[in-house]
C-alpha positions as CSV (number, residue, x, y, z in Angstrom):
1,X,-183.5,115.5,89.5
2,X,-180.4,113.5,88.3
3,X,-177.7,112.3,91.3
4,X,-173.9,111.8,90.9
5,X,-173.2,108.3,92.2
6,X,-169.4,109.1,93.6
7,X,-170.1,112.8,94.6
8,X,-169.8,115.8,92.1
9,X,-165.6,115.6,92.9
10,X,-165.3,112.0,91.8
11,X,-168.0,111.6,89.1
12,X,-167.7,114.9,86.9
13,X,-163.8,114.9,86.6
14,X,-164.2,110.8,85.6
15,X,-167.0,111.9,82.8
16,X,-165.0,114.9,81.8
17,X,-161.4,113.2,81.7
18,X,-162.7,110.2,79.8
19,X,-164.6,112.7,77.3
20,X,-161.0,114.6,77.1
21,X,-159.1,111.3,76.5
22,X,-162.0,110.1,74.0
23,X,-161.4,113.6,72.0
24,X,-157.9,113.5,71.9
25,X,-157.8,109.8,71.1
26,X,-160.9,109.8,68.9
27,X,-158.6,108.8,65.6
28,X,-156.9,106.0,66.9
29,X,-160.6,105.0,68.3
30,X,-162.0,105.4,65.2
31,X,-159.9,103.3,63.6
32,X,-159.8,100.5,65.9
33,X,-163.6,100.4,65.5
34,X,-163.6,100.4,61.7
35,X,-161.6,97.4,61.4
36,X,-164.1,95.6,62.8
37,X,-166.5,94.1,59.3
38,X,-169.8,95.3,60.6
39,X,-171.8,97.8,59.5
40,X,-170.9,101.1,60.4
41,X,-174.3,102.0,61.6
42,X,-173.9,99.0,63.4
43,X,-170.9,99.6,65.1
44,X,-172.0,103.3,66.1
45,X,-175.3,101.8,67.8
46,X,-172.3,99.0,69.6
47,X,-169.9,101.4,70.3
48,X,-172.7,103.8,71.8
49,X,-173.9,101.3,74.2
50,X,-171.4,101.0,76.8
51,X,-171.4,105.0,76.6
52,X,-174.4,105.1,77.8
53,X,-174.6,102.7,80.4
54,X,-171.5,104.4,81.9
55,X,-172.6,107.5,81.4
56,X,-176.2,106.8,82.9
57,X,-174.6,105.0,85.8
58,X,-172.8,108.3,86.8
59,X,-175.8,110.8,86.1
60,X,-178.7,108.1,87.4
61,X,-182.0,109.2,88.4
62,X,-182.4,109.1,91.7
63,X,-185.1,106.3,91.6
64,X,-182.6,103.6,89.8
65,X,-179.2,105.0,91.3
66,X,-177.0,102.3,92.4
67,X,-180.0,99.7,92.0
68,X,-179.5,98.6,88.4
69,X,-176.9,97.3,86.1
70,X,-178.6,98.3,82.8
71,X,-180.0,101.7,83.1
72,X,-183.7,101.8,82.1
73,X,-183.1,105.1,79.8
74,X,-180.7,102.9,77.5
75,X,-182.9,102.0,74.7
76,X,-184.4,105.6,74.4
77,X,-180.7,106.5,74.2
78,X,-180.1,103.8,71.7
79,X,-183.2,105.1,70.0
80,X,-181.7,108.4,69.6
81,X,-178.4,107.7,68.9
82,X,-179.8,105.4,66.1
83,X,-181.8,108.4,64.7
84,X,-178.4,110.7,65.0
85,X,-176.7,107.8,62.8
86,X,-179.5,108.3,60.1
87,X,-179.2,111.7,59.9
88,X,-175.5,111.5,59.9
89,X,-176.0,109.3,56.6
90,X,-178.2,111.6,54.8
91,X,-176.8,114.7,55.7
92,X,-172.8,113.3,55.5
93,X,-171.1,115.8,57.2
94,X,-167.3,116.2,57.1
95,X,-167.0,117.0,60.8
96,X,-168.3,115.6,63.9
97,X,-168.5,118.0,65.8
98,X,-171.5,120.8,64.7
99,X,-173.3,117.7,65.3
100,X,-172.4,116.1,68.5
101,X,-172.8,120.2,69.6
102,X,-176.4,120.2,68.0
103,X,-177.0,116.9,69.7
104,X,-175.8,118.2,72.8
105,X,-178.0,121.3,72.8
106,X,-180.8,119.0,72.6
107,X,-180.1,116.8,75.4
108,X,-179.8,119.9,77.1
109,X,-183.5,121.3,76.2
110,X,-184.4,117.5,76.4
111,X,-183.3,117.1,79.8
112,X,-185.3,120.9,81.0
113,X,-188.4,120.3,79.4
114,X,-189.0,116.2,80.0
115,X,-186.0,114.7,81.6
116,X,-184.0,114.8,85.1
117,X,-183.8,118.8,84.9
118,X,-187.8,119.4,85.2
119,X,-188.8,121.7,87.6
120,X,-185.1,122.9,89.1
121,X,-184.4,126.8,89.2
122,X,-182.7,128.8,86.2
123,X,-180.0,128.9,88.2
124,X,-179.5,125.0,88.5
125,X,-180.0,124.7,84.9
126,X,-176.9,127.1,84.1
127,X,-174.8,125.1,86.3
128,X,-176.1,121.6,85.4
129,X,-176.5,123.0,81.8
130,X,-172.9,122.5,80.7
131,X,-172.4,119.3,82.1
132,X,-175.6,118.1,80.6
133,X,-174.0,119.1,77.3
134,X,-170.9,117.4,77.6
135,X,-172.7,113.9,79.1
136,X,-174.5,114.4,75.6
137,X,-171.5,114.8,73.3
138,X,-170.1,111.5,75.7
139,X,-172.0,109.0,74.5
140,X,-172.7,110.5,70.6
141,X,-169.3,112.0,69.4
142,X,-167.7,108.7,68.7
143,X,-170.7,106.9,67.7
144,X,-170.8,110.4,65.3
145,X,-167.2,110.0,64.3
146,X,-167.1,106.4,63.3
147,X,-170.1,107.1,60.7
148,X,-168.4,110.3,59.6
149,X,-164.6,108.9,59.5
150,X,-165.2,104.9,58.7
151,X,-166.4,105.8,55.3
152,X,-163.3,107.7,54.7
153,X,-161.2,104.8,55.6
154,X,-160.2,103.1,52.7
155,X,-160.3,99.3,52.9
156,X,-157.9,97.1,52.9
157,X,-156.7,95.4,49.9
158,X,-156.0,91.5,49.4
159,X,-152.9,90.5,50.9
160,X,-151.8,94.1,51.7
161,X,-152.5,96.1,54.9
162,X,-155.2,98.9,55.8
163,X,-154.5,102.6,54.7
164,X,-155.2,104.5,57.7
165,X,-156.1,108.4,57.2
């Protein structure tokens, strides 16, 4: 079973209020990102990183929590994240977010079947479910967004500044 490293009044209003402030602000993000002259696969796989050390540092197992810096689920995260990008790429959809809810549903089945849910009553999994979901879309909406969106983004000309959708 996962632990909350604050206390469910502290830790689920900062995941859920940066999540809010990421959707809201996900344009602006997305641009930011883009001007950056990597790789857009790349820069999702960067951008998803400190995502999911946050995000693992606030839903930590209870064998690592508080005890580590980097949490030992990050490349498996990574891992999927990067196989999220590829299908991003060969699927290109125009929106991000069918697939950051797809993505979620998984981490949710994921996480009752094999993860930090195993073994806790139907009735914790309803409560924990949602929150689950949204940890999920945390750390793969924006990595979604910058593959979807930065290939939108026209590039900058010689001399002349960026067009910005």
């Amino acid at each position: 079973m996962t632990s909350l490293v604050f206390g469910i009044l502290i830790d689920v209003p900062l995941i859920v209020g940066i999540f809010v402030l990421m959707l809201v602000y996900r344009r602006q993000l997305t641009d930011i990102v883009t001007g950056i002259q990597l790789p857009l696969f790349v820069l999702s796989i960067l951008v998803s990183i400190p995502l999911i050390i946050f995000e693992e540092q606030i839903n930590c197992m209870t064998a690592w929590c508080g005890q580590v810096i980097i949490p030992p689920t990050l490349p498996f995260l990574v891992v999927e994240i990067a196989v999220l990008g590829a299908i991003v790429i060969k699927i290109q959809p125009k929106s991000e977010f069918r697939l950051t809810l797809l993505y979620s549903i998984f981490g949710v089945a994921w996480e009752i079947l094999l993860g930090g849910l195993v073994g806790a009553s139907i009735l914790i999994d309803l409560l924990i479910g949602p929150y689950v979901a949204l940890s999920y879309a945390f750390v793969s909406m924006l990595p979604v967004r910058i593959l979807i969106r930065g290939r939108q983004i026209p590039m900058p000309t010689s001399g002349g500044s960026p067009t910005v959708l």
